[in-house]
C-alpha atoms as an extended CHARMM CRD file, in Angstrom:
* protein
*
       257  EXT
         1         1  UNK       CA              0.0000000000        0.0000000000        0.0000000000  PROA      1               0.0000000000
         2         2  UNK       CA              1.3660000000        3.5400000000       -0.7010000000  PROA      2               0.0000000000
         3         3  UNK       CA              2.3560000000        5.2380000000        2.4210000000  PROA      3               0.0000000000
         4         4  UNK       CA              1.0550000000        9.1550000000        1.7620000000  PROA      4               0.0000000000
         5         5  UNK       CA             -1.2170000000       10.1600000000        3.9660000000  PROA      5               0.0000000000
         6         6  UNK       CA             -3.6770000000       11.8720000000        0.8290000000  PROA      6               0.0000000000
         7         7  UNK       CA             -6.2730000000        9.7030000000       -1.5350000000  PROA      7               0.0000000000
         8         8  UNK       CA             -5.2560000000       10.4650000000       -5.0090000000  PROA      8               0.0000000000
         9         9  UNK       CA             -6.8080000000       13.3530000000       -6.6970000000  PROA      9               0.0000000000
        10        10  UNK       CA             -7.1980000000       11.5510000000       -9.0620000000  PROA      10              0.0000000000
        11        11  UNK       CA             -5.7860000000        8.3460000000      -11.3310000000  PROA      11              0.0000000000
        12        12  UNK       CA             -4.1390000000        8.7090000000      -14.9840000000  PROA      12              0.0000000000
        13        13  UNK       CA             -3.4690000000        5.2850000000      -17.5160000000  PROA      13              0.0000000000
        14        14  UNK       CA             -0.9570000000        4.8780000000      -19.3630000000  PROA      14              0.0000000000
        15        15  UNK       CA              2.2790000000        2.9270000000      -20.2370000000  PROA      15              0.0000000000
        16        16  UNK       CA             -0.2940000000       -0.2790000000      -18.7060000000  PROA      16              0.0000000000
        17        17  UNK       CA              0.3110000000        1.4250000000      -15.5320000000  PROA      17              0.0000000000
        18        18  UNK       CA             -2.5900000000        2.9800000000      -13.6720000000  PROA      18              0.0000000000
        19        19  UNK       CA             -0.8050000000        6.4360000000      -12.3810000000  PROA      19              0.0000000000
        20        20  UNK       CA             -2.0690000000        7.9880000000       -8.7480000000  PROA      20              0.0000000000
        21        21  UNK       CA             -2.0820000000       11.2380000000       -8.5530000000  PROA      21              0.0000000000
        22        22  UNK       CA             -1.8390000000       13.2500000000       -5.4140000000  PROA      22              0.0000000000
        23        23  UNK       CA             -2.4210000000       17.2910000000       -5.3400000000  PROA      23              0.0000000000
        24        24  UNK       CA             -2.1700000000       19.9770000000       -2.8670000000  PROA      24              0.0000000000
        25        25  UNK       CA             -2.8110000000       23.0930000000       -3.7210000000  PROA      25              0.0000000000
        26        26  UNK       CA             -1.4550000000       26.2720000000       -1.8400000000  PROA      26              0.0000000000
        27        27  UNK       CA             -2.1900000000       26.8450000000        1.6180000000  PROA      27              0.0000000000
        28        28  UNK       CA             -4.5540000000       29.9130000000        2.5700000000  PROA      28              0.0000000000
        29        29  UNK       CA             -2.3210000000       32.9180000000        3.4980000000  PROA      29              0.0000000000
        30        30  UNK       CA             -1.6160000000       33.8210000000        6.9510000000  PROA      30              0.0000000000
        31        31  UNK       CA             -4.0490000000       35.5510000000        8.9880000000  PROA      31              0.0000000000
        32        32  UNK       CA             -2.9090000000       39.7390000000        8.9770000000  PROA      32              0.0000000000
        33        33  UNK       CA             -4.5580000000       41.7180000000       11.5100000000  PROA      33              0.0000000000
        34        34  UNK       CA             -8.4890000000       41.3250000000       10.4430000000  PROA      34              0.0000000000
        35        35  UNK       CA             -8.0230000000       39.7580000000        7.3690000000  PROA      35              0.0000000000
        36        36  UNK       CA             -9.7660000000       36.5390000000        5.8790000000  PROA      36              0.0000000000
        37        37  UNK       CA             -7.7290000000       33.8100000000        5.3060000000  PROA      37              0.0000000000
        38        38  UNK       CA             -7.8300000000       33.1740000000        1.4180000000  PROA      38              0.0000000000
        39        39  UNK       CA             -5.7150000000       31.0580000000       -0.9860000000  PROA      39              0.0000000000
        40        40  UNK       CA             -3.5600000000       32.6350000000       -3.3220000000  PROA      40              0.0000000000
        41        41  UNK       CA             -4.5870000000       33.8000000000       -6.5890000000  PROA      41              0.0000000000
        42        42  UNK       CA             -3.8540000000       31.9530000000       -8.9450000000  PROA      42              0.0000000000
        43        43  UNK       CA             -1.8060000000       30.6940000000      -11.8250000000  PROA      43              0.0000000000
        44        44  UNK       CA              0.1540000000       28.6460000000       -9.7890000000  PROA      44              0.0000000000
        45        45  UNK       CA              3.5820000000       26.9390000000      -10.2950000000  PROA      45              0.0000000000
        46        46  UNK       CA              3.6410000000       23.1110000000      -10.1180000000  PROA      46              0.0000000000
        47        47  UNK       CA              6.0070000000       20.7110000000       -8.2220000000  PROA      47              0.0000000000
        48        48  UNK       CA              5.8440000000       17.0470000000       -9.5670000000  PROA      48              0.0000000000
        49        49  UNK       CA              7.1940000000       15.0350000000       -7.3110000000  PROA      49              0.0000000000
        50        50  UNK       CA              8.5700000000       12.0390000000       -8.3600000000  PROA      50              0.0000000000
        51        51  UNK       CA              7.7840000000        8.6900000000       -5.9980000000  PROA      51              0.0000000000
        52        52  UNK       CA              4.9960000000       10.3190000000       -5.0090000000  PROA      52              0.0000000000
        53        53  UNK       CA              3.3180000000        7.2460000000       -3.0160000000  PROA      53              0.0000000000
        54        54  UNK       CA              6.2200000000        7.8160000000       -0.2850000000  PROA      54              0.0000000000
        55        55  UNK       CA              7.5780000000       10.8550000000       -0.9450000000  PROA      55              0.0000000000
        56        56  UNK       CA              4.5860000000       13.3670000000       -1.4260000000  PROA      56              0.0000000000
        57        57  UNK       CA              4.6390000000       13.8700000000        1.9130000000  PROA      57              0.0000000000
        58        58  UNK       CA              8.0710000000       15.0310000000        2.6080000000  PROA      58              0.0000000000
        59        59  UNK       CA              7.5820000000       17.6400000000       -0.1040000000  PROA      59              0.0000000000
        60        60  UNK       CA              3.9270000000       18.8700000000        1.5090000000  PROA      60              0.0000000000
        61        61  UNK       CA              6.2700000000       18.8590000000        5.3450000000  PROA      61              0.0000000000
        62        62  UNK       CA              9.2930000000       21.0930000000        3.2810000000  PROA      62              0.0000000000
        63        63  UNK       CA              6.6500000000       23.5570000000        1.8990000000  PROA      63              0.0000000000
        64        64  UNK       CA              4.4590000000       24.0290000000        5.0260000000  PROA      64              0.0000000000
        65        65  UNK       CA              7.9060000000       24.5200000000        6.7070000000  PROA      65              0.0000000000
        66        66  UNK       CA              8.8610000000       27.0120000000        4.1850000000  PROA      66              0.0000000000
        67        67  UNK       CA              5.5970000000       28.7220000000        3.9830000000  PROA      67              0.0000000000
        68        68  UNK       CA              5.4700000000       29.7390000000        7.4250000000  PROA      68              0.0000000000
        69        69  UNK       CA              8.2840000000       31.9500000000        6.9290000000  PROA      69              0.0000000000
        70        70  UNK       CA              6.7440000000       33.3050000000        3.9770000000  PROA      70              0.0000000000
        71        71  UNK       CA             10.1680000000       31.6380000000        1.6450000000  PROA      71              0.0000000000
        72        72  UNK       CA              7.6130000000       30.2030000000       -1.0450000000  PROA      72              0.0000000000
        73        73  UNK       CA              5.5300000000       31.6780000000       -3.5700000000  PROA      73              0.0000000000
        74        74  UNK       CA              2.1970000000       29.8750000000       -3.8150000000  PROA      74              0.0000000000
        75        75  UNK       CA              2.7000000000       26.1320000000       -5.1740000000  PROA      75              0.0000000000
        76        76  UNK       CA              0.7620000000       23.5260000000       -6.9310000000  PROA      76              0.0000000000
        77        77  UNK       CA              2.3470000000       20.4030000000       -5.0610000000  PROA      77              0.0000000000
        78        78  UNK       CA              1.5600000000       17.2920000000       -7.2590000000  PROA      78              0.0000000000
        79        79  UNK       CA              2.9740000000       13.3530000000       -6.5940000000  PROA      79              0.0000000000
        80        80  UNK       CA              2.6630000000       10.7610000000       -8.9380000000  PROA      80              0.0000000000
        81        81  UNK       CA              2.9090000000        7.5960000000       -8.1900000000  PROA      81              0.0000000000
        82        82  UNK       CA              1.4730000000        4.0410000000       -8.5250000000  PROA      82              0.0000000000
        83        83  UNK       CA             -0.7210000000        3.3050000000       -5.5530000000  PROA      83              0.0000000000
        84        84  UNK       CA              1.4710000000        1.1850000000       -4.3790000000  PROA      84              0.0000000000
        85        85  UNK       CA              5.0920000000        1.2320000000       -2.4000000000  PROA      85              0.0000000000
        86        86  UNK       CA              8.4840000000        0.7280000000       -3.6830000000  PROA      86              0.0000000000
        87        87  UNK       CA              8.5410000000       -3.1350000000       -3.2670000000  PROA      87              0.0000000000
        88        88  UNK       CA              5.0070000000       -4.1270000000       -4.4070000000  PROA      88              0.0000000000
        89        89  UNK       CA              4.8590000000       -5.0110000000       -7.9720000000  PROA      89              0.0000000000
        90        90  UNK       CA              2.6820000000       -2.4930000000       -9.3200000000  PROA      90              0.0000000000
        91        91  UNK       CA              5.2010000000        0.1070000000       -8.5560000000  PROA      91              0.0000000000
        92        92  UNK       CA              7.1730000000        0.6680000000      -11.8960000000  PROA      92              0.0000000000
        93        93  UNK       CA              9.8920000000        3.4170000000      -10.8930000000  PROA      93              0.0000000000
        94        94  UNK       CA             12.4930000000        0.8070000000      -12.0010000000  PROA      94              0.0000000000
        95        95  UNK       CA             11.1840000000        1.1370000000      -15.1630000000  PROA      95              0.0000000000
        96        96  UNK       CA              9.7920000000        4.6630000000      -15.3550000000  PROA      96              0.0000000000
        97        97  UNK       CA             12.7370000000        6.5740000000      -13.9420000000  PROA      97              0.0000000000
        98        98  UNK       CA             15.8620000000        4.4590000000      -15.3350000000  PROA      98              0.0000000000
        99        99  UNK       CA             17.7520000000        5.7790000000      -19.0920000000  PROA      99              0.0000000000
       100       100  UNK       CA             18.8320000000        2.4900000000      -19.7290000000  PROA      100             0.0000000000
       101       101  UNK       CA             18.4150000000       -1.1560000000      -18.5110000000  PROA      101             0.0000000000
       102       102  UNK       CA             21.1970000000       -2.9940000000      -16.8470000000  PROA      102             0.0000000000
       103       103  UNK       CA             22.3910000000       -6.2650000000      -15.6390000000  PROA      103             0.0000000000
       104       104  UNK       CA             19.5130000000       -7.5240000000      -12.7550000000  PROA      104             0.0000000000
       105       105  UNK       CA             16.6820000000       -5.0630000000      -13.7090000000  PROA      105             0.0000000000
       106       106  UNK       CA             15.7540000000       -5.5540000000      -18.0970000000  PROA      106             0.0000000000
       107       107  UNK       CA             12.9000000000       -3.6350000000      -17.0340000000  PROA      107             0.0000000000
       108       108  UNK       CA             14.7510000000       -0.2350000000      -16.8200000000  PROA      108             0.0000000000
       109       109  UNK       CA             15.0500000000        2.3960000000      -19.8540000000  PROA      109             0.0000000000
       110       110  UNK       CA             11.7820000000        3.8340000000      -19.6690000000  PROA      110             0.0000000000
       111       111  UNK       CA             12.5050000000        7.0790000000      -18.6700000000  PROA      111             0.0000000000
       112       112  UNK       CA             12.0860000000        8.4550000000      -21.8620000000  PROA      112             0.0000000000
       113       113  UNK       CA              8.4330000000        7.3640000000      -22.3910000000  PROA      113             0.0000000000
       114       114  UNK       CA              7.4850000000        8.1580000000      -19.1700000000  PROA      114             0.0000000000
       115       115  UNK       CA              8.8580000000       12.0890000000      -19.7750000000  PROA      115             0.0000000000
       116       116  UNK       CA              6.4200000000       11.9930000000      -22.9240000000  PROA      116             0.0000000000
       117       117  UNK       CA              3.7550000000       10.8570000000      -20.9150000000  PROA      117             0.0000000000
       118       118  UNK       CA              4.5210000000       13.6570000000      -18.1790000000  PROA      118             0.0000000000
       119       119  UNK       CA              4.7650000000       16.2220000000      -21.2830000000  PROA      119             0.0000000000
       120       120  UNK       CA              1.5720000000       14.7540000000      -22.9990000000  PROA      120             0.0000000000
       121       121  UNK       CA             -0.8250000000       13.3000000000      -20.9760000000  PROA      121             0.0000000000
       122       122  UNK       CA             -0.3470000000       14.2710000000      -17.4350000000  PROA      122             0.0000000000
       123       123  UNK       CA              0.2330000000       18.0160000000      -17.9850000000  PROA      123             0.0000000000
       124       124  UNK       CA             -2.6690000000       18.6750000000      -20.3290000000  PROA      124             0.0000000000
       125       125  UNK       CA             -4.9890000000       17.2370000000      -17.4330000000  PROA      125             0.0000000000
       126       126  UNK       CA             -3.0810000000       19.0420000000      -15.3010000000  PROA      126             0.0000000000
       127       127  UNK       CA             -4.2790000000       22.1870000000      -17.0830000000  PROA      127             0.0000000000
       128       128  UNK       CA             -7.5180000000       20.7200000000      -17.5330000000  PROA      128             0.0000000000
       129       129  UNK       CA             -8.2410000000       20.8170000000      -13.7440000000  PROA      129             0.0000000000
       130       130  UNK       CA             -6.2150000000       23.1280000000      -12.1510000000  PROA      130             0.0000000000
       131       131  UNK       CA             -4.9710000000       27.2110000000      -12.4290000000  PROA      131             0.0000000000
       132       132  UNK       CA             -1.4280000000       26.6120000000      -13.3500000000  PROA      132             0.0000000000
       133       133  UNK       CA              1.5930000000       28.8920000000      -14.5530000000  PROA      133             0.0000000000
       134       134  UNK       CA              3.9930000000       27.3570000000      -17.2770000000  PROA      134             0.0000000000
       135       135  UNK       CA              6.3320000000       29.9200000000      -17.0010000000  PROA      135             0.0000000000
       136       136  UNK       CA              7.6790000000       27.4910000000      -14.3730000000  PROA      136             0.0000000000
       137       137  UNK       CA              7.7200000000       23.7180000000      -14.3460000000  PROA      137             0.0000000000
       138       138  UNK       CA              9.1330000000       21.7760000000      -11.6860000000  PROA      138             0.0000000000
       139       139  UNK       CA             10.0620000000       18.2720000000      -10.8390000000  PROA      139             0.0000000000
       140       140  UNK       CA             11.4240000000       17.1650000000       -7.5940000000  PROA      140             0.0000000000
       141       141  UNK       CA             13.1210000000       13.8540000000       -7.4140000000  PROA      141             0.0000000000
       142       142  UNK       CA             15.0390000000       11.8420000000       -4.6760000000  PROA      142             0.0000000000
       143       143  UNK       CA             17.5180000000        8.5020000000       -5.7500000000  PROA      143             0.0000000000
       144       144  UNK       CA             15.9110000000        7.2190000000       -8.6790000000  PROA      144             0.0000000000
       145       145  UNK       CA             13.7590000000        9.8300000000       -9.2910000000  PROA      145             0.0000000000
       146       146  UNK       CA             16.2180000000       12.1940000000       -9.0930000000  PROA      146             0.0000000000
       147       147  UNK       CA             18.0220000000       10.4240000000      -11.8550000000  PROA      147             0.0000000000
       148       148  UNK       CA             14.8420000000       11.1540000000      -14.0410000000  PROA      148             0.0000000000
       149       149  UNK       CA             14.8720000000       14.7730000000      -12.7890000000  PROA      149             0.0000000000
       150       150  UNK       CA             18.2900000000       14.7700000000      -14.5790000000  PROA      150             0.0000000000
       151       151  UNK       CA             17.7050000000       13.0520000000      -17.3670000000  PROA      151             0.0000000000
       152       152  UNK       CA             14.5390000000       15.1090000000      -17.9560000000  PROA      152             0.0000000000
       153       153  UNK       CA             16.5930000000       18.2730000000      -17.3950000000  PROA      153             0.0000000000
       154       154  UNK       CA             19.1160000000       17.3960000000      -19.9970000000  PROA      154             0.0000000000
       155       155  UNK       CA             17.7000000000       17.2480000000      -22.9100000000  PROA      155             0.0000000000
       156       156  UNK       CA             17.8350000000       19.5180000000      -26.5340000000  PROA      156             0.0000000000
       157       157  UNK       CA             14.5910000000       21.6090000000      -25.4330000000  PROA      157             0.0000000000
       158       158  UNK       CA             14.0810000000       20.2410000000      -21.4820000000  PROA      158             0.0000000000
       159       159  UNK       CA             10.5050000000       20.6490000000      -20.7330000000  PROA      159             0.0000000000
       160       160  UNK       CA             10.8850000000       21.3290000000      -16.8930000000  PROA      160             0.0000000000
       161       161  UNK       CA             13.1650000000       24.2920000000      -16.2450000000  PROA      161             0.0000000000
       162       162  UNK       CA             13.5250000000       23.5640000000      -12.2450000000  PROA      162             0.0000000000
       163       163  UNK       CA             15.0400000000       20.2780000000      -10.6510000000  PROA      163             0.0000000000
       164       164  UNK       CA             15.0660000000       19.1780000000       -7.5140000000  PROA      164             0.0000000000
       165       165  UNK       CA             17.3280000000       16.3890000000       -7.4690000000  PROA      165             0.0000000000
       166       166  UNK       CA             18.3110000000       15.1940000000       -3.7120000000  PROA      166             0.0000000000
       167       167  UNK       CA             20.8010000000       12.2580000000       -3.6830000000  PROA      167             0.0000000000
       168       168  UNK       CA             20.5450000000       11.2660000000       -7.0900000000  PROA      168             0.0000000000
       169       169  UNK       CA             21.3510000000        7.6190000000       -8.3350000000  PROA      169             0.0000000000
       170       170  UNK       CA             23.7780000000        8.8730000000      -10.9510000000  PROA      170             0.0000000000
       171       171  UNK       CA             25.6260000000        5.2930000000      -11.2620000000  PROA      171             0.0000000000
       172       172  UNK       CA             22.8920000000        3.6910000000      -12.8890000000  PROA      172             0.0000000000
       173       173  UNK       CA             23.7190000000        2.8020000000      -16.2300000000  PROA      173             0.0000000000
       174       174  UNK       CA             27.8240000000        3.2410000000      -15.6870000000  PROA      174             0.0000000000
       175       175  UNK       CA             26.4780000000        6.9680000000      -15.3530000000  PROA      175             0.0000000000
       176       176  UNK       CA             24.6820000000        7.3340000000      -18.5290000000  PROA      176             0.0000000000
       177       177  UNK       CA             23.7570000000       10.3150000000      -17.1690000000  PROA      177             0.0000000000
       178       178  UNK       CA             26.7040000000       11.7330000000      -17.3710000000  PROA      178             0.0000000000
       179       179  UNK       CA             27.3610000000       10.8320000000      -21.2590000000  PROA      179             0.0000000000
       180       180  UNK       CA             23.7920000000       12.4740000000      -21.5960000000  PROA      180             0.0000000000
       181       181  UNK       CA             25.1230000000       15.9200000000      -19.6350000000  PROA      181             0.0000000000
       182       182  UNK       CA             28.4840000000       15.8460000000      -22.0280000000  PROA      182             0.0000000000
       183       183  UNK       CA             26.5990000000       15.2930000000      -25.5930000000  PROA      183             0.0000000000
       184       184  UNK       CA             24.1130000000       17.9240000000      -24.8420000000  PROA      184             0.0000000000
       185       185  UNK       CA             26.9300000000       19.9350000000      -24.0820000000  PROA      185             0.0000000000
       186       186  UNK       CA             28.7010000000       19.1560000000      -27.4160000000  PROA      186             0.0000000000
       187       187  UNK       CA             25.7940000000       20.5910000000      -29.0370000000  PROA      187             0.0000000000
       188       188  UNK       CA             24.1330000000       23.5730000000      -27.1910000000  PROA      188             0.0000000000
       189       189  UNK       CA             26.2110000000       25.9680000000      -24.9350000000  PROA      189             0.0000000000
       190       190  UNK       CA             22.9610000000       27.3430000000      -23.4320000000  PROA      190             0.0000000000
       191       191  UNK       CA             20.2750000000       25.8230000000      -20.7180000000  PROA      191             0.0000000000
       192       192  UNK       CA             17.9830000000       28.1490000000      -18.7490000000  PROA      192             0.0000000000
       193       193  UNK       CA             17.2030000000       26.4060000000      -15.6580000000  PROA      193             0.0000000000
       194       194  UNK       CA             17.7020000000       26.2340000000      -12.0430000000  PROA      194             0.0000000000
       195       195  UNK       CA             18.9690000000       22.7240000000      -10.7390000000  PROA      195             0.0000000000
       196       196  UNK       CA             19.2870000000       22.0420000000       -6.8430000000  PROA      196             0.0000000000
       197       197  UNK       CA             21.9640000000       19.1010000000       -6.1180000000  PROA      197             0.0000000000
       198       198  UNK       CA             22.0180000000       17.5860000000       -2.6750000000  PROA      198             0.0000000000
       199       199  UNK       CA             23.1260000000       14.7560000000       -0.8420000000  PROA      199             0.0000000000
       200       200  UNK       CA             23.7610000000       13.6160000000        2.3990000000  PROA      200             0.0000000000
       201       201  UNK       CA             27.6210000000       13.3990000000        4.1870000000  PROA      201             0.0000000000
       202       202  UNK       CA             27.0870000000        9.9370000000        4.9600000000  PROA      202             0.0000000000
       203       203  UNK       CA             25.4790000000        8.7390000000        2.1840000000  PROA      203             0.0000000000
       204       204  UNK       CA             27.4400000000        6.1620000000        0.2920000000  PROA      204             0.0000000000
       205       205  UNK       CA             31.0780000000        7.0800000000       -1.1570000000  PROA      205             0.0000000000
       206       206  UNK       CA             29.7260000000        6.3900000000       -4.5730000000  PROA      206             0.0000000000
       207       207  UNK       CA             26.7790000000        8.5200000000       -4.6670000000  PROA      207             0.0000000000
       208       208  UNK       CA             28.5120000000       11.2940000000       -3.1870000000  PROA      208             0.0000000000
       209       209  UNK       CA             31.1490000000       11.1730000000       -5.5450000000  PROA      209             0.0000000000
       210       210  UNK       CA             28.9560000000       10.4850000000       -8.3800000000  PROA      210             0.0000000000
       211       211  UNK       CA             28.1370000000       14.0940000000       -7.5880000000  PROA      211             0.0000000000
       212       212  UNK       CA             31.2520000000       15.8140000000       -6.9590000000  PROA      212             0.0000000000
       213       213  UNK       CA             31.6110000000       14.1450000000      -10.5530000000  PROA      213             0.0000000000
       214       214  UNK       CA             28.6990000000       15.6570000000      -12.0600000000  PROA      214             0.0000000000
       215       215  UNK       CA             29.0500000000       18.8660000000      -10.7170000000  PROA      215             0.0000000000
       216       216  UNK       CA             32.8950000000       19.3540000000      -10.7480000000  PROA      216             0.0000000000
       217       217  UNK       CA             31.5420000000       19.1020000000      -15.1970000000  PROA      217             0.0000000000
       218       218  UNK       CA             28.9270000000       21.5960000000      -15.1840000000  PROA      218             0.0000000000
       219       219  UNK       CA             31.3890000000       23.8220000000      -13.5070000000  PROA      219             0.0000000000
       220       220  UNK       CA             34.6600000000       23.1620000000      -15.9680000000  PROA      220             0.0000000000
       221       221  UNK       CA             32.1750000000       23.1510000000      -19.0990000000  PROA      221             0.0000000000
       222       222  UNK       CA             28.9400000000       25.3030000000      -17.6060000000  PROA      222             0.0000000000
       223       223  UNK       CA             26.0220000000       25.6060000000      -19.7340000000  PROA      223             0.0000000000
       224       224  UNK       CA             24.8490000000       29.6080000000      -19.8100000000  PROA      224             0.0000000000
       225       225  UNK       CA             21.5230000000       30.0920000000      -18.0380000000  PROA      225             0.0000000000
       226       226  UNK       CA             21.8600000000       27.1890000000      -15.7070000000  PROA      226             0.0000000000
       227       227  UNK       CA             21.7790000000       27.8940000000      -12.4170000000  PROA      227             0.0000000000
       228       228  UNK       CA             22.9450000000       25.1700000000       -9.8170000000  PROA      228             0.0000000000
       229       229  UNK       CA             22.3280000000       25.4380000000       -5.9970000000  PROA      229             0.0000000000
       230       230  UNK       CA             23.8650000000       22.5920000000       -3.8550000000  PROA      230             0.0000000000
       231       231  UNK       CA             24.1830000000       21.0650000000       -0.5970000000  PROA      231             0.0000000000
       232       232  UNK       CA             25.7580000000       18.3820000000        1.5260000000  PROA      232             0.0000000000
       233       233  UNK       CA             24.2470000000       17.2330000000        4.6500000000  PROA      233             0.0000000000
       234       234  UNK       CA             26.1700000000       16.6740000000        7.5440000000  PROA      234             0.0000000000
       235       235  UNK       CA             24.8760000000       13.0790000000        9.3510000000  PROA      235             0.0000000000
       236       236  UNK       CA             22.4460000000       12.6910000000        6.9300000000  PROA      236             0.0000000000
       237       237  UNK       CA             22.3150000000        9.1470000000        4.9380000000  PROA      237             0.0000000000
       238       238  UNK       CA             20.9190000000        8.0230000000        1.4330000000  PROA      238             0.0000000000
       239       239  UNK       CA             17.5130000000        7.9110000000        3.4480000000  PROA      239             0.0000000000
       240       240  UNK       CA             17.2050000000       10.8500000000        6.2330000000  PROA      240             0.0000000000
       241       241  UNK       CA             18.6520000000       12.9310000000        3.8620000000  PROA      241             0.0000000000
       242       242  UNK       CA             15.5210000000       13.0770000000        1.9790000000  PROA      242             0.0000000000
       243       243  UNK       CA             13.3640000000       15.5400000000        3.6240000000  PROA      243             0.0000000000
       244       244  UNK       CA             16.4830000000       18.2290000000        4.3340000000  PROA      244             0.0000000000
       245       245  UNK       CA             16.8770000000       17.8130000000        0.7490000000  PROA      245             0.0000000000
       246       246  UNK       CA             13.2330000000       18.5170000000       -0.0790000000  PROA      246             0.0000000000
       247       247  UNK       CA             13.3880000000       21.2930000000        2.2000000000  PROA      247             0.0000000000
       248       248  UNK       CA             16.6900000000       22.9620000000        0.6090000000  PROA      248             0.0000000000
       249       249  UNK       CA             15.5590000000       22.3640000000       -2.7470000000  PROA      249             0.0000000000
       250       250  UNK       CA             12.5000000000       24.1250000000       -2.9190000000  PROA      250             0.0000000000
       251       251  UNK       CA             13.8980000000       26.9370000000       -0.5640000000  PROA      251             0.0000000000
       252       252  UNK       CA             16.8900000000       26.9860000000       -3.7790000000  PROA      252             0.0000000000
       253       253  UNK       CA             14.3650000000       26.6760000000       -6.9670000000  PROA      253             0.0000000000
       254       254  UNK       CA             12.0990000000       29.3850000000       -5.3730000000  PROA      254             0.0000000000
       255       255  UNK       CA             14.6060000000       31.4640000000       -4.0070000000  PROA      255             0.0000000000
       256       256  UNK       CA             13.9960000000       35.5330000000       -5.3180000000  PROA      256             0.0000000000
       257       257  UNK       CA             15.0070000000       35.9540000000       -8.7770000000  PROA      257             0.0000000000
């Protein structure tokens, strides 16, 4: 069973996977003297978050968090997820969120298909049934989804422009990633976006130098326009680092222009 503590908004088919969709809209603003409490006006920004059967609820904590000291414009937060947790079979985010399939999971190398689903399917509902602004598009990701964050980011014409990608899985693949980051780079010198990388001190030596990899290249070869935040967490591991990173990343993406 998925662990949020929110019913789906609503569910979305596709890929033969029956997507659950959980939404929060902005909270009402804070009380001021005799004023009502209202909800912003909208358009509002959305936050996909990736994993969103277990994860959804880290990114509502960071943004409640946030919103009390007034960091945060008003957010559309939206999960996506399968109605089910990481080890049940009906969870595909082996398969959704991987470039490439490897030795142990054939499954993986969906990633692209999924992004045309997000771009396709899931957004135009998305329009359908909410106020949103697509000025802004973001997609917050931990692990593997913060591998698809990446992969989604680094593309010829990305279609999210901010990334929230805390501790992400960058050796999948023998870092395909990576060879995605350095062709792109071959052919486009430009990439107007905002990227938060995090991950946690104790995490394992791999990931965090997996990182230090990736961003030691964006800073010897940097793309113009792209903007990259970043943190390390001190006695934080692959799992508590998650909602620190939540928290830092959307304080980073939303951070004053």
């Amino acid at each position: 069973m998925a662990s949020s503590r929110l019913a789906p908004a609503f569910r979305l088919p596709s890929l033969g996977t029956d997507y659950a969709l959980y939404v929060e809209p902005p909270p009402p603003a804070p009380l001021t003297g005799r004023s009502s409490v209202a909800a912003p006006a909208p358009p509002w920004p959305v936050v996909l978050c990736l994993d969103g059967d277990d994860q959804f609820d880290a990114l509502r904590a960071a943004r409640a968090d946030l919103a009390s000291e007034r960091a945060l414009p008003p957010l559309l937060l939206v999960g996506i997820g399968y109605g089910a947790s990481y080890q049940e079979p009906a969870n595909r985010r082996g398969r959704d969120y991987t470039p490439v399939p490897i030795e142990g999971a054939p499954e993986g190398g969906g990633a692209d298909a999924f992004l045309d689903f997000l771009v396709t399917r899931l957004w135009p509902e998305l329009e359908r049934r909410y106020p949103i602004d697509n000025y802004t598009r973001a997609v917050a990701g931990h692990s593997l989804g913060a591998l698809f964050a990446l992969h989604a980011l680094f593309k010829p014409a990305p279609f999210f422009n901010r990334v929230l990608a805390s501790a992400p899985s960058i050796w999948w693949g023998e870092r395909a990633l990576l060879r995605s980051v350095a062709e792109l780079r071959a052919k486009q010198g430009a990439l107007p976006a905002r990227v938060f990388l995090g991950v946690g001190e104790r995490d394992s030596r791999s990931m965090i130098e997996d990182l230090d990899l990736l961003e030691a290249r964006l800073d010897a070869e940097p793309f113009a326009g792209l903007e990259i935040p970043r943190a390390r967490f001190p006695r934080k591991n692959h799992f508590n680092s998650l909602a620190p990173g939540f928290r830092a990343g959307l304080a980073a993406l939303f951070a004053p222009e």
